[in-house]
DOGUMI-359181 format. One record per residue (C-alpha): residue in one letter; x, y negated, z. Coordinates in steps of 0.02 Angstrom, whole numbers, padded with zeros to 5 digits, always signed. Example, Ala and Ser with C-alpha at 12.3 -4.5 7.8 and 13.67 -1.06 7.14 Angstrom:
a+00615+00225+00390 s+00684+00053+00357 
***
This chain:
x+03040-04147+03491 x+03020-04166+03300 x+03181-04109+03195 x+03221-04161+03022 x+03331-04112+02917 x+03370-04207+02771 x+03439-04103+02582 x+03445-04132+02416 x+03347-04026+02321 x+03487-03964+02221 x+03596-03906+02379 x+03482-03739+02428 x+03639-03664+02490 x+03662-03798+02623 x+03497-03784+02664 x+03500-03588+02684 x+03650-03633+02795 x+03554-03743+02890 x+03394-03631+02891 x+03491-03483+02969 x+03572-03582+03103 x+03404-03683+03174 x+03302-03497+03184 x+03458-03440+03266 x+03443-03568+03368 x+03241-03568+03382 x+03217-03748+03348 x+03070-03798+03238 x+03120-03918+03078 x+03056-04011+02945 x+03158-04012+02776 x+03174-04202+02715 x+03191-04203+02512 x+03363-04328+02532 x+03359-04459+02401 x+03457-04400+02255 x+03591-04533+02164 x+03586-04438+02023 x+03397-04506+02009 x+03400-04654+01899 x+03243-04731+01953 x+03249-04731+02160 x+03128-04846+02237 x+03167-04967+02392 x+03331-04967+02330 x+03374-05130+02300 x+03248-05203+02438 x+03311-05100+02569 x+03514-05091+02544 x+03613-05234+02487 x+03749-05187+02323 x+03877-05265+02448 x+03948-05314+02626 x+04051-05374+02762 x+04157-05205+02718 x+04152-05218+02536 x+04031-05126+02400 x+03902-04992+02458 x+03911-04836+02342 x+03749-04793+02272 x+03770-04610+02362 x+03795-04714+02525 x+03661-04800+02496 x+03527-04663+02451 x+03596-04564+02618 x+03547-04742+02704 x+03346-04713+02626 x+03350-04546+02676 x+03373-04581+02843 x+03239-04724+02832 x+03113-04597+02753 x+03144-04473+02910 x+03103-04637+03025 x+02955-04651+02930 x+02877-04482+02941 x+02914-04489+03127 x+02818-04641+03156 x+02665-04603+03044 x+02653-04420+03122 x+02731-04391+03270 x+02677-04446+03473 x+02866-04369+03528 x+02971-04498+03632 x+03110-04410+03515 x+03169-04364+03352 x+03328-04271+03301 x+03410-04316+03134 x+03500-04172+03054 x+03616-04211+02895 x+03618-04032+02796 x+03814-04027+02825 x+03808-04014+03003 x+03840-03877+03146 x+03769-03875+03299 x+03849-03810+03491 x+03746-03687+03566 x+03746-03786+03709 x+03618-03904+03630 x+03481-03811+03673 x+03494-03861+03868 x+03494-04038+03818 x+03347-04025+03718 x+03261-03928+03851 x+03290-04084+03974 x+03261-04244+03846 x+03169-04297+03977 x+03332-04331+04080 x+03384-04467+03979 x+03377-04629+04058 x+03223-04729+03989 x+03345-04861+03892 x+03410-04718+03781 x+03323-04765+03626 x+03466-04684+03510 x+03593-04555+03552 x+03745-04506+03447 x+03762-04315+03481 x+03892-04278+03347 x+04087-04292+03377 x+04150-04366+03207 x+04341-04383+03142 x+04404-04233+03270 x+04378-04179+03443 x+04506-04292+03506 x+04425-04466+03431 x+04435-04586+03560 x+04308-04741+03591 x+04251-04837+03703 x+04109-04840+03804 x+04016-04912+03950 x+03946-04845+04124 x+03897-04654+04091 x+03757-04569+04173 x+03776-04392+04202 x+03615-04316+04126 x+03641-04131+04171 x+03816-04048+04235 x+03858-04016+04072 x+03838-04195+03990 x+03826-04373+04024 x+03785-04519+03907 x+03855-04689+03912 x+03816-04847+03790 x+03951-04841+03636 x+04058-05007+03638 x+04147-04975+03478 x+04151-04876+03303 x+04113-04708+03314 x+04042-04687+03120 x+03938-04519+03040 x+03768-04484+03040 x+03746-04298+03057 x+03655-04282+03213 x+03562-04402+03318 x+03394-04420+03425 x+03301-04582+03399 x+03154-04637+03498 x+02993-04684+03415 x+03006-04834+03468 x+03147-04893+03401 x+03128-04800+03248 x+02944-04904+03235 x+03045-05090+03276 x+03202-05022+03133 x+03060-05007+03011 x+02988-05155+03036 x+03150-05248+02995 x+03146-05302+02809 x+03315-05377+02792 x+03443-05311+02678 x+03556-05195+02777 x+03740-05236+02737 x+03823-05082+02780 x+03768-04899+02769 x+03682-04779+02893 x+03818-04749+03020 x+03900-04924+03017 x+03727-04996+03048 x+03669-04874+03205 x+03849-04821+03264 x+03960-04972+03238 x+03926-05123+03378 x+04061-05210+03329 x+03998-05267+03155 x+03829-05215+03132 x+03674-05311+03161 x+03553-05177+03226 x+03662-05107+03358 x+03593-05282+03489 x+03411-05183+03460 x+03469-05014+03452 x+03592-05017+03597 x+03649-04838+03527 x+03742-04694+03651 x+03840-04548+03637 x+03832-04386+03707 x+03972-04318+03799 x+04036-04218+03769 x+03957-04186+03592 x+03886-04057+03521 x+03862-04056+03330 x+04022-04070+03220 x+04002-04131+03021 x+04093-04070+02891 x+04227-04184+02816 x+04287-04096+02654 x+04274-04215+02524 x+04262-04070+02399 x+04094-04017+02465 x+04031-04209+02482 x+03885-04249+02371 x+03918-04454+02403 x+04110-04423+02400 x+04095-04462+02192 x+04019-04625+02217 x+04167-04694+02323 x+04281-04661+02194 x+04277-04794+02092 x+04307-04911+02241 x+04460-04838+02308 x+04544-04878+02126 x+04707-04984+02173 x+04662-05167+02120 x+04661-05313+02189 x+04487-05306+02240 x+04535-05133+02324 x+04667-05213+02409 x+04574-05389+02458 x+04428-05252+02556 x+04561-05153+02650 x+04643-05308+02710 x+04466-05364+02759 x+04429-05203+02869 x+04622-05222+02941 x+04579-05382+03000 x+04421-05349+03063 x+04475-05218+03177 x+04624-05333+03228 x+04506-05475+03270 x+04407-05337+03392 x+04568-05308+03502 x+04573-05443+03616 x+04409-05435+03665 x+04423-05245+03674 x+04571-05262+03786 x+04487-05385+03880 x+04325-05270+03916 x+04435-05120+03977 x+04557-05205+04083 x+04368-05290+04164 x+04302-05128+04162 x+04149-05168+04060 x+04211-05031+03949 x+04337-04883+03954 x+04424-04758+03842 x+04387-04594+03809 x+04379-04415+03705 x+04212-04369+03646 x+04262-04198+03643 x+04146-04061+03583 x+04026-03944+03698 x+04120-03751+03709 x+04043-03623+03602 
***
């Protein structure tokens, strides 16, 4: 399995962190030079990432997180024969316990083309998924029927990182809305994503530590436009409910705690 990790060049010390828990850990990496905001001139930019959405503007640090993740894709495909990949952001810790999953990838049921292994927002976020499939006694994986947001850690298949890459369109949302979020974004009919559960990498969420954190500020200022985007996103989720409802009461789908693997 190929590992990436993806850092700005001017964040060694989250990269040290990082170093010293994958040799810990004995897994094998590749550092990914993240694209920087700071950069003026960043290429693919505006072919890649649209300046705005469905859930209002994209920050430019959003949006250079979102190229990072394509340029990981990329090396994959061009150098790599592994069914997998897995995506580390440089903020992330991972559960001991990942190492018997990535002994037994080859558990996964064949339609696992991406699999959310991080718990994001707190280890009692609840989602909803569909049927699991116990994988090993420890974990089971089931398709992810609603928002579960973050990009820290993830396996992709080849495959699907080969058919992403071949889709030119503008994405409208950023990283995690476009893989994690089936009820809004496009890619999640090709990328049918999973999660693991339980899950077993955890993401920071100080905003003081955030490199992208200073490009959000300017759209949380209280205007009218600020105000218009949150109603937006309140009504959006609102819209979801009934059909939500609707797919757990059917059982199509059903609530639960990602929870996080034990130390």
């Amino acid at each position: 399995m190929q590992t990436y990790v993806i850092n700005l060049a001017r964040r060694p010390d989250r990269m040290s962190a990082m170093t010293a828990q994958l040799e810990a850990l004995q897994i094998p990496y590749t550092r990914i030079d993240a694209v920087d905001a700071k950069d003026e001139h960043i290429p693919d930019i505006e072919t890649r990432i649209a300046r705005t959405g469905p859930l209002g503007p994209i920050a430019r640090g959003d949006a250079c997180c979102s190229l990072s993740h394509i340029l990981c894709w990329e090396l994959f495909v061009a150098n790599s024969t592994e069914r997998y990949a897995l995506i580390l952001e440089d903020d992330v810790t991972l559960r001991r316990d990942c190492l018997k999953l990535f002994a037994e990838l080859a558990r996964l049921p064949e339609e696992v083309d991406l699999l959310k292994l991080e718990c994001y927002g707190g280890a009692s976020r609840q989602i909803l998924v569909g049927k699991e499939t116990r994988i090993l006694p420890e974990f089971r994986v089931a398709p992810l029927h609603s928002r579960h947001t973050g990009s820290g850690a993830y396996l992709i298949s080849r495959t699907l990182a080969a058919r992403l890459l071949e889709d030119k369109r503008l994405w409208p949302f950023t990283i995690d809305h476009m893989l994690f979020n089936p009820d809004i974004s496009p890619m999640t009919a090709v990328a049918r994503p999973y999660q693991l559960i339980p899950a077993i990498a955890r993401q920071i969420e100080l905003k003081t530590d955030s490199d992208i954190e200073e490009w959000r500020i300017p759209f949380r200022a209280l205007s009218w436009f600020y105000i218009r985007r949150e109603l937006r996103r309140t009504w959006t989720g609102l819209a979801l409910l009934p059909k939500q409802i609707l797919d757990v009461v059917s059982g199509k789908s059903r609530v639960i705690q990602v929870g996080l693997a034990p130390e």
